[in-house]
N, CA, C and O of each residue as an XYZ file, in Angstrom:
660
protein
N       0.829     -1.192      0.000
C       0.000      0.000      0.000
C       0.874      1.257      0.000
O       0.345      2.113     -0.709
N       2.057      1.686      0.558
C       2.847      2.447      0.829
C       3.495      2.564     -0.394
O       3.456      3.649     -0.973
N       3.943      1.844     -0.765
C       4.675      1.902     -2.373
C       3.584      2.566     -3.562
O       3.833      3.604     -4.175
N       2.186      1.645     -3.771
C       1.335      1.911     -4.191
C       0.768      3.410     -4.302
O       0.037      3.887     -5.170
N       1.444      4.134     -2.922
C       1.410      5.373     -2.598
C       1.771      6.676     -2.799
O       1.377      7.821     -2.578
N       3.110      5.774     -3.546
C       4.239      6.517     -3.083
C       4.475      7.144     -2.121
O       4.927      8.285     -2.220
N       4.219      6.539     -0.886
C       4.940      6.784      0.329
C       4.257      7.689      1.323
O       4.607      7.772      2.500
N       3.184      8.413      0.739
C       2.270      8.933      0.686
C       1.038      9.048      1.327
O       0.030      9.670      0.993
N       1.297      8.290      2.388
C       0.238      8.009      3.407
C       0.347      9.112      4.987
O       1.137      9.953      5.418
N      -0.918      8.501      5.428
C      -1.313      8.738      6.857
C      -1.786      7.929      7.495
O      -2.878      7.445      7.199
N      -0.918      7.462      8.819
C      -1.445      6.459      9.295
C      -1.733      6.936     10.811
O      -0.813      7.474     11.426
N      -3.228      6.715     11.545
C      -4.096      7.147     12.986
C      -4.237      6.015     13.515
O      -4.804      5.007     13.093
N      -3.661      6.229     14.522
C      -3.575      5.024     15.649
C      -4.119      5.478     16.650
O      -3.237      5.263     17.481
N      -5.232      6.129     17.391
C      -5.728      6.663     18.580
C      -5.127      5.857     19.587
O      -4.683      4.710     19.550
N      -5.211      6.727     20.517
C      -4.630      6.031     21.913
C      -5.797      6.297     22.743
O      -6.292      7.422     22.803
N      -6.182      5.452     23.286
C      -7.418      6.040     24.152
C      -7.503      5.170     25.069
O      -6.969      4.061     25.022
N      -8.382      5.730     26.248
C      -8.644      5.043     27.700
C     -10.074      4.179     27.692
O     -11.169      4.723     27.828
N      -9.891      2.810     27.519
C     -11.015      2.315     26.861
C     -11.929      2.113     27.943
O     -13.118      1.926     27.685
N     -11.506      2.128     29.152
C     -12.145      1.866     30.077
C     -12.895      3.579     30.656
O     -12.488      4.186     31.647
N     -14.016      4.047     29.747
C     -14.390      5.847     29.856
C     -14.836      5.786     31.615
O     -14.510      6.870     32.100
N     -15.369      5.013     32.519
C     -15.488      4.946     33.548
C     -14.774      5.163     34.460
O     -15.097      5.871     35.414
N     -13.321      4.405     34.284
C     -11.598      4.779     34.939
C     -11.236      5.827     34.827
O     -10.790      6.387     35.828
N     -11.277      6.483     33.638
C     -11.087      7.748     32.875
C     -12.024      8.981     33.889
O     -11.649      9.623     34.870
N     -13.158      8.966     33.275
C     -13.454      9.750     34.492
C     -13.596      9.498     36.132
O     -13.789     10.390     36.958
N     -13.549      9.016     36.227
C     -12.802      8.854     37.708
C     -11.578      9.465     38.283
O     -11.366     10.014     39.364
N     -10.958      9.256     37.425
C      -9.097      9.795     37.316
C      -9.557     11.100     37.058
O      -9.401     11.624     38.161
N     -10.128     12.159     36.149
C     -10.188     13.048     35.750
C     -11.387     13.892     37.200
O     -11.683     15.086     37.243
N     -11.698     13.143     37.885
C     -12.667     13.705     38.948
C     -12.260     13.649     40.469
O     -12.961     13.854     41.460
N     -10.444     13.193     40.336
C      -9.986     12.897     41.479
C      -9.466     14.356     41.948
O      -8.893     15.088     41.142
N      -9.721     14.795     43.464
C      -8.948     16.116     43.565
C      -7.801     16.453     43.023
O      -7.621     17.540     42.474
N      -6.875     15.493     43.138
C      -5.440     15.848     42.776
C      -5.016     15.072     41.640
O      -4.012     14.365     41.556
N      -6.132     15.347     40.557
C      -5.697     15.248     39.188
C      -5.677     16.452     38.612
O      -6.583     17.224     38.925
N      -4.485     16.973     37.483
C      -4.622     17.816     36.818
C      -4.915     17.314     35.604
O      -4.403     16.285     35.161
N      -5.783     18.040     34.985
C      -6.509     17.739     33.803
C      -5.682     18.318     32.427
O      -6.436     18.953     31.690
N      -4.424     18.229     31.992
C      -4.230     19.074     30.690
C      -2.760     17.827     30.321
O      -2.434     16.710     30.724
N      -2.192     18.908     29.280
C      -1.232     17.666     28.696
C      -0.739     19.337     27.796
O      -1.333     20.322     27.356
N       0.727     18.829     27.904
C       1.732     19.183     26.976
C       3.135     18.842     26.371
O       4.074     19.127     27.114
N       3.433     18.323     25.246
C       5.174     17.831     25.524
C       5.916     19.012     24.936
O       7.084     18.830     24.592
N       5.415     20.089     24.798
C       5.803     21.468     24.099
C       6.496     21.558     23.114
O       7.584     22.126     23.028
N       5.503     20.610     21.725
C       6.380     20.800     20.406
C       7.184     19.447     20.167
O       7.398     19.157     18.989
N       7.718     18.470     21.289
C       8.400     17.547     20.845
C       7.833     16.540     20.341
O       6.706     16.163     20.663
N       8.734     15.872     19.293
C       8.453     15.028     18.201
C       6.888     15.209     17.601
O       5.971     14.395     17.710
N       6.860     16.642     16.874
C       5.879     17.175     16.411
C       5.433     16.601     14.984
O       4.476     16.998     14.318
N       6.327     15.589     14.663
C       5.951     14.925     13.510
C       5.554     13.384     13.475
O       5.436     12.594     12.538
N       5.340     13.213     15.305
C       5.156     11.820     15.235
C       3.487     12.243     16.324
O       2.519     11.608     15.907
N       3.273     12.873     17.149
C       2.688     12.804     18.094
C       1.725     14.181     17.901
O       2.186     15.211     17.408
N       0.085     14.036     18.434
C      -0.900     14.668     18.530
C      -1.629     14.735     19.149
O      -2.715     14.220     18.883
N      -1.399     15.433     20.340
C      -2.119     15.660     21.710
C      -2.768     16.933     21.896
O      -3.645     17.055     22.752
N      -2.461     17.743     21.274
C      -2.975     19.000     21.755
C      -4.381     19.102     21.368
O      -4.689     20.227     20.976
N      -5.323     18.231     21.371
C      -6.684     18.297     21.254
C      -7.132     18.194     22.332
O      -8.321     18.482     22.470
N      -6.310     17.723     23.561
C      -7.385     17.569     25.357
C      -8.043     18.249     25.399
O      -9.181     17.790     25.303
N      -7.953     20.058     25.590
C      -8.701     20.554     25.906
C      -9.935     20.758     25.113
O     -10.971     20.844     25.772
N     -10.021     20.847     23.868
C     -11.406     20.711     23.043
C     -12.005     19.381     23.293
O     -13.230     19.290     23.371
N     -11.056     18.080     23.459
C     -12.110     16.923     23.748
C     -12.551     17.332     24.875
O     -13.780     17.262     24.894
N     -12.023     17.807     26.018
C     -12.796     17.419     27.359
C     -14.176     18.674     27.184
O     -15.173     18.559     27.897
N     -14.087     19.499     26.449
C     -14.811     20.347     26.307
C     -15.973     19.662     25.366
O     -16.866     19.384     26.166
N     -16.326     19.319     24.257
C     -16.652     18.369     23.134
C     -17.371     16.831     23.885
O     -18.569     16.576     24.011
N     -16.287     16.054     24.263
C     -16.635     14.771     25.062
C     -16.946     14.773     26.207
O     -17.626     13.781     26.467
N     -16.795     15.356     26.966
C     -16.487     15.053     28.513
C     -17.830     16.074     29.032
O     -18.783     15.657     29.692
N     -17.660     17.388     28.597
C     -18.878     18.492     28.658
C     -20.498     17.945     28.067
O     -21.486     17.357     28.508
N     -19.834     18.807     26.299
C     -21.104     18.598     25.768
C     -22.102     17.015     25.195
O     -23.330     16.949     25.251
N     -21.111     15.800     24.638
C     -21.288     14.941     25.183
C     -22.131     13.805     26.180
O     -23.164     13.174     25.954
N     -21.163     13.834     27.457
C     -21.511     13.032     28.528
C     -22.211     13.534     29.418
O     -23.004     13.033     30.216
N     -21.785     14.828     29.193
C     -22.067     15.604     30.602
C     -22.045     15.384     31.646
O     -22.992     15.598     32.403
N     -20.727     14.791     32.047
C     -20.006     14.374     32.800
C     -19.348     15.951     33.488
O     -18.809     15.961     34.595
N     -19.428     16.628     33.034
C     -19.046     17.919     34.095
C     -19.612     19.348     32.877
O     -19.642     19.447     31.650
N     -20.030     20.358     34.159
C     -20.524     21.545     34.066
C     -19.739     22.103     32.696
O     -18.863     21.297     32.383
N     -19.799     23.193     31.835
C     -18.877     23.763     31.396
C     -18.031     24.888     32.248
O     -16.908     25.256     31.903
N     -18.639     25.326     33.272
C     -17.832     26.346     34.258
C     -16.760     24.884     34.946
O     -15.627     24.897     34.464
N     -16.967     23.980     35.734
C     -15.841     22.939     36.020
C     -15.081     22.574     34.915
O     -13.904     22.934     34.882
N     -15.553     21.918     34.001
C     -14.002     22.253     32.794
C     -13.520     23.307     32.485
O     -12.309     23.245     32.698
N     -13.830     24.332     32.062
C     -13.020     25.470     32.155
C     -12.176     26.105     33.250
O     -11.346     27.009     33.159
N     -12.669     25.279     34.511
C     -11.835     25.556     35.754
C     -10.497     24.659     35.900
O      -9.500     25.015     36.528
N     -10.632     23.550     35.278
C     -10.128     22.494     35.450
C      -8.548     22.369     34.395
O      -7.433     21.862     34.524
N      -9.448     23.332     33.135
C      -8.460     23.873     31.967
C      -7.176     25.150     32.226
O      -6.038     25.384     31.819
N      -8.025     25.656     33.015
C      -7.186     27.006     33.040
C      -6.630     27.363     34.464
O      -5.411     27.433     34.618
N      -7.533     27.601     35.561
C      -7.365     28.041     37.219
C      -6.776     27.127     37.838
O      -5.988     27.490     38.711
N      -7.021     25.130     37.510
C      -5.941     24.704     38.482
C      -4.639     24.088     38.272
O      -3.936     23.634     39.173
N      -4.249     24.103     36.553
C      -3.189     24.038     36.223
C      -2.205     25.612     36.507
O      -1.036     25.638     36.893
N      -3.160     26.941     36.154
C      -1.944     27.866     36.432
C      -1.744     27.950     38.146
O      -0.605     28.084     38.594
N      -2.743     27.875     38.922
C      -2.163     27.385     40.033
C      -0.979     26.818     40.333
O       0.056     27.318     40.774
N      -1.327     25.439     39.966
C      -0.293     24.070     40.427
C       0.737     24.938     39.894
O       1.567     25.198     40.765
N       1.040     25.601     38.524
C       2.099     25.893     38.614
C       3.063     27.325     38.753
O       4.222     27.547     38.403
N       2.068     28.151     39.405
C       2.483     28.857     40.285
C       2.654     30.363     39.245
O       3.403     31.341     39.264
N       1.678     29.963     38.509
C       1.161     31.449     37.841
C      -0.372     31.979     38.681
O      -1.551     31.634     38.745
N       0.537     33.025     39.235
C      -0.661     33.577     40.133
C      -1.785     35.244     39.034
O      -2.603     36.105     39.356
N      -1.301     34.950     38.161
C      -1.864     36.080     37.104
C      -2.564     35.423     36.101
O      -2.914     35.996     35.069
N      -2.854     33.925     36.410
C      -3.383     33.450     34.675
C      -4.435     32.645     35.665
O      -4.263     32.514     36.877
N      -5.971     31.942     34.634
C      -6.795     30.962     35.165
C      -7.678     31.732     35.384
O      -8.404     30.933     35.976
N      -8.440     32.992     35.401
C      -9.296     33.634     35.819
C      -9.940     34.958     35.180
O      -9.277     35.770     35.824
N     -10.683     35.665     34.448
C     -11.013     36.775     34.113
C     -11.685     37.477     34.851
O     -12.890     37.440     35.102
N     -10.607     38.360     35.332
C     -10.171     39.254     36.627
C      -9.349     40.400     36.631
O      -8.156     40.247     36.366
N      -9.868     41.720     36.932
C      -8.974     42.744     36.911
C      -7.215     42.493     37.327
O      -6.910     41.851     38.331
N      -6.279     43.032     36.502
C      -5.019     42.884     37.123
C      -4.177     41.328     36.324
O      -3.030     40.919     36.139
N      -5.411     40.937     36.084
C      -4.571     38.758     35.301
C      -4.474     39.523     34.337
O      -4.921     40.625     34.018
N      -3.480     38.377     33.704
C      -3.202     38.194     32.395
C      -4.292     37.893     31.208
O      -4.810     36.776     31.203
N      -4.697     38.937     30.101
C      -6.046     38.266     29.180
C      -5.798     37.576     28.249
O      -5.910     37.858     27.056
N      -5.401     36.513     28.781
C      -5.885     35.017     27.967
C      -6.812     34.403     27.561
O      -7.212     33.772     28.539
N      -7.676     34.086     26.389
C      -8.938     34.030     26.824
C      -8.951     33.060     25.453
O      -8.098     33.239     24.584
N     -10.175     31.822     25.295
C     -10.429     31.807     23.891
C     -11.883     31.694     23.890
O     -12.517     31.303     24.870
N     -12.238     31.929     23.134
C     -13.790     32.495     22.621
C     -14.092     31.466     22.176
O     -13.638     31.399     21.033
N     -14.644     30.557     22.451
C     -15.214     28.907     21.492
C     -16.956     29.146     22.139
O     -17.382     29.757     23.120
N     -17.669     28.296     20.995
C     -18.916     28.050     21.135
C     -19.126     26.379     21.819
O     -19.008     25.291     21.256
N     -19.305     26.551     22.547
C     -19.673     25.214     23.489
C     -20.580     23.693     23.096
O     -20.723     22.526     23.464
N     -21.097     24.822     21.947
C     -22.388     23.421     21.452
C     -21.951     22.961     19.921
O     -22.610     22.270     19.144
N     -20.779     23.488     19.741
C     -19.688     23.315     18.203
C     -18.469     23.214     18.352
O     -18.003     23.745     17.343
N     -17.537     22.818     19.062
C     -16.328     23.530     19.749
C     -15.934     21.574     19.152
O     -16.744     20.717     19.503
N     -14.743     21.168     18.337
C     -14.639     19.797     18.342
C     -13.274     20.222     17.598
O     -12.902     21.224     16.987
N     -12.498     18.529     18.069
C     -11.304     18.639     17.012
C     -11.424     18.168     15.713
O     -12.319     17.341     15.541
N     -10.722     18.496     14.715
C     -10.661     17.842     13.394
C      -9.797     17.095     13.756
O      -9.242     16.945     14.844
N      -9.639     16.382     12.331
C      -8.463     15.154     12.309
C      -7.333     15.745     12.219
O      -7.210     16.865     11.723
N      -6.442     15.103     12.660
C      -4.731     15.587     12.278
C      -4.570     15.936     10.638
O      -5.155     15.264      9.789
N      -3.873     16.848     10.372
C      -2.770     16.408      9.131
C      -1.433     17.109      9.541
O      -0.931     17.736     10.474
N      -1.136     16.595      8.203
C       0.366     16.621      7.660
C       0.700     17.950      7.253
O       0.010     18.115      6.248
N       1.466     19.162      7.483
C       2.106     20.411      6.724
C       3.436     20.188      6.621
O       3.891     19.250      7.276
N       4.362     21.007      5.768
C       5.467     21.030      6.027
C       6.308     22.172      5.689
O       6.910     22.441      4.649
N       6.173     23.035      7.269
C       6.334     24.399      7.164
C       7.173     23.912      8.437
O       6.775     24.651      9.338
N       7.951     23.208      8.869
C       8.991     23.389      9.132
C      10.627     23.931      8.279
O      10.724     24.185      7.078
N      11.700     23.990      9.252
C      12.713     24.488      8.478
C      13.130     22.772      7.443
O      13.004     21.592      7.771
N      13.693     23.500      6.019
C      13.880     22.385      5.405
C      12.873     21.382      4.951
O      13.027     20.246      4.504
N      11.550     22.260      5.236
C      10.901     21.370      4.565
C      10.067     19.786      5.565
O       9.172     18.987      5.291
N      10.702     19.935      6.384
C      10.607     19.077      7.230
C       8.725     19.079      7.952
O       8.087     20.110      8.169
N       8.404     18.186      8.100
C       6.740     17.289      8.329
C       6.207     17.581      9.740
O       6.868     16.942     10.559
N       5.549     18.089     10.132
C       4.887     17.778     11.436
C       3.404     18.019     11.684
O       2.904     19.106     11.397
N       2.780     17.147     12.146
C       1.238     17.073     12.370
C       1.042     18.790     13.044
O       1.822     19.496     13.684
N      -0.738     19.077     12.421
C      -1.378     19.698     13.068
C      -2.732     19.635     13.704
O      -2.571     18.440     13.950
N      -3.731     19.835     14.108
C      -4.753     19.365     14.450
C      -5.512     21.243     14.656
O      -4.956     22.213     15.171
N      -6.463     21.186     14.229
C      -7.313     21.793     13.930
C      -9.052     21.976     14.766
O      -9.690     20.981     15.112
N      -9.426     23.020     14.909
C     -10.750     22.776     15.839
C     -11.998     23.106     15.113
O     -11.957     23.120     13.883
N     -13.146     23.383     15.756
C     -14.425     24.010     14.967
C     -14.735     24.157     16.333
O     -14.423     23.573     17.371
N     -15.534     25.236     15.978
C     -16.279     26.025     17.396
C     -15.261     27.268     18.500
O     -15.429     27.710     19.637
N     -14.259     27.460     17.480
C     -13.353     28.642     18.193
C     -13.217     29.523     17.578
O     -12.571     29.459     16.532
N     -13.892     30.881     18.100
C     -13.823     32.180     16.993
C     -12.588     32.972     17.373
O     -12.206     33.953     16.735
N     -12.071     32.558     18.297
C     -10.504     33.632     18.587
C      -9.995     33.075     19.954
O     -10.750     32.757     20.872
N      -8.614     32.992     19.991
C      -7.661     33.302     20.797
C      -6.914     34.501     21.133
O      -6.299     35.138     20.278
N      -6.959     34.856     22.494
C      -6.425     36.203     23.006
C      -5.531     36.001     23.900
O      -5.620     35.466     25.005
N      -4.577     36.505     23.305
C      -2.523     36.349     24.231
C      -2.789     37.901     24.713
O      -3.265     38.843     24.080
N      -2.346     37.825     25.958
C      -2.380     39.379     26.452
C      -2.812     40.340     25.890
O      -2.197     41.329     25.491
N      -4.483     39.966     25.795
C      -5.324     41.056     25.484
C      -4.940     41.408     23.947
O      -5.015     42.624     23.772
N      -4.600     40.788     22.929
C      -4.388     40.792     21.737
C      -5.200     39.678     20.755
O      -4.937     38.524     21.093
N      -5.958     39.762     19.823
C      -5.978     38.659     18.953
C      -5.472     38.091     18.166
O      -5.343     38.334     16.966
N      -5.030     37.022     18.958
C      -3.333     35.752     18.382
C      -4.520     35.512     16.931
O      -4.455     36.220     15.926
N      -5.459     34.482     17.096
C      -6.365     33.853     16.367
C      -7.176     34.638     15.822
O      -7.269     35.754     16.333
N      -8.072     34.303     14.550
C      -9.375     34.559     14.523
C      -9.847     33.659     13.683
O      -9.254     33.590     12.607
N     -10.713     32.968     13.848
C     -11.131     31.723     13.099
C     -10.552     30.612     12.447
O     -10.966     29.845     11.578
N      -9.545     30.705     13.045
C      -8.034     29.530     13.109
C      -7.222     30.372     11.856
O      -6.683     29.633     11.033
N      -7.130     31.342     11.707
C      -6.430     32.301     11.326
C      -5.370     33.236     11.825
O      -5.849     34.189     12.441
N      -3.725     33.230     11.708
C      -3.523     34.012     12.530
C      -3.425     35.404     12.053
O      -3.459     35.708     10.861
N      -3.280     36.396     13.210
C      -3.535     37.575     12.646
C      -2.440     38.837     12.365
O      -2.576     39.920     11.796
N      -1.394     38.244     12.971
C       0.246     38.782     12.990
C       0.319     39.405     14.355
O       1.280     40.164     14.478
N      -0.272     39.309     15.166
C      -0.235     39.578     16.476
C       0.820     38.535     17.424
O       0.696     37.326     17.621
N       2.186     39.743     18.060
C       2.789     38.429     18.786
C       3.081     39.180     20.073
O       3.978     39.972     20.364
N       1.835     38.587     20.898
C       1.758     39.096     22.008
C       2.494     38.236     22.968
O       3.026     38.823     23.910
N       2.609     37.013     22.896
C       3.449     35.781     23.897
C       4.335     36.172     24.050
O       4.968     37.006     23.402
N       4.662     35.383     25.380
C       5.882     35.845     26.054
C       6.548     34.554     26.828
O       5.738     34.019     27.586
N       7.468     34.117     26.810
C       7.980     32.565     27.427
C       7.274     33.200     28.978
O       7.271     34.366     29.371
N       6.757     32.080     29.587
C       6.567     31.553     30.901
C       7.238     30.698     31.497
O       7.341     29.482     31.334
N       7.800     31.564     32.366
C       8.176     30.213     33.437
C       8.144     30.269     35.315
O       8.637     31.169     35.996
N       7.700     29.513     35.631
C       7.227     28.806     36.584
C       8.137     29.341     37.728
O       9.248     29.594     37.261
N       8.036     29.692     39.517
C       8.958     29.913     39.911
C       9.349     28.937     40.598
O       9.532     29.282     41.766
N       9.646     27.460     40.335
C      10.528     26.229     40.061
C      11.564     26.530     39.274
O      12.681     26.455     39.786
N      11.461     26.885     38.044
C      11.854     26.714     36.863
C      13.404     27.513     37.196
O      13.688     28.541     37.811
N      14.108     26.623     36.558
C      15.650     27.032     36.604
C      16.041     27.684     35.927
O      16.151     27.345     34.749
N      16.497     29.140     36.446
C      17.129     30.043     35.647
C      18.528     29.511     34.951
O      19.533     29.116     35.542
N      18.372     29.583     33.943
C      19.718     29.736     33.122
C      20.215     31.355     32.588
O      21.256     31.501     31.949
């Protein structure tokens, strides 16, 4: 098939928690944090950055297995907590405006693909949403309809763990 292809394929292997009962359980334990990041590594083999639209998508609209105010708490307020961003997780005079604007009753991931807008040409998956009309990096619009807009409001974060170099 690959030859047939010329080489030319895509191959989806989901990884998933087949047991959805365990799953939420784990996801409803106090001292679970609910998110995932490997920040970019092996961006041409691996596709995770959909958690937060599934749990929003599956877990919300779905199962209804939790409120949309508890996932959004769960997304944003107790991960910047845990890690010790006391300005992010909340829309609140004085925080940081982070914000993304998604519709709750449309909000889903697409399938992965393939670009190759790395340097050299080089391959790495993207994954794509529906139901998000904008992303806002410090009060700027990064996004607008999975569009970006030349806005570069980000700024590295780091944690006060995090080892200065």
């Amino acid at each position: 098939l690959a030859l047939a292809k010329d080489l030319d394929l895509f191959f989806l292997q989901p990884v998933a928690n087949e047991d959805q009962d365990a799953a939420l359980e784990l996801m409803r334990h106090p001292r679970t944090v609910t998110t995932f990041s490997d920040s970019g590594a092996h961006v041409s083999q691996l596709m995770d950055s959909s958690l937060q639209t599934h749990v929003l998508s599956h877990w919300v609209r779905a199962k209804q297995a939790f409120t949309l105010e508890q996932a959004v708490r769960m997304l944003t307020l107790v991960p910047a907590t845990l890690w010790g961003f006391a300005d992010r997780g909340l829309i609140r005079e004085g925080m940081a405006a982070d914000l993304v604007v998604f519709d709750p009753d449309t909000i889903a991931a697409e399938m992965p693909e393939v670009v190759d807008d790395l340097p050299a040409g080089a391959r790495r998956l993207i994954q794509r949403t529906r139901g998000i009309a904008a992303t806002v990096v410090n009060g700027e619009i990064l996004l607008r309809d999975g569009k970006h807009t030349g806005a570069l409001a980000g700024q590295l974060l780091r944690g006060p763990l995090a080892r200065r170099v």
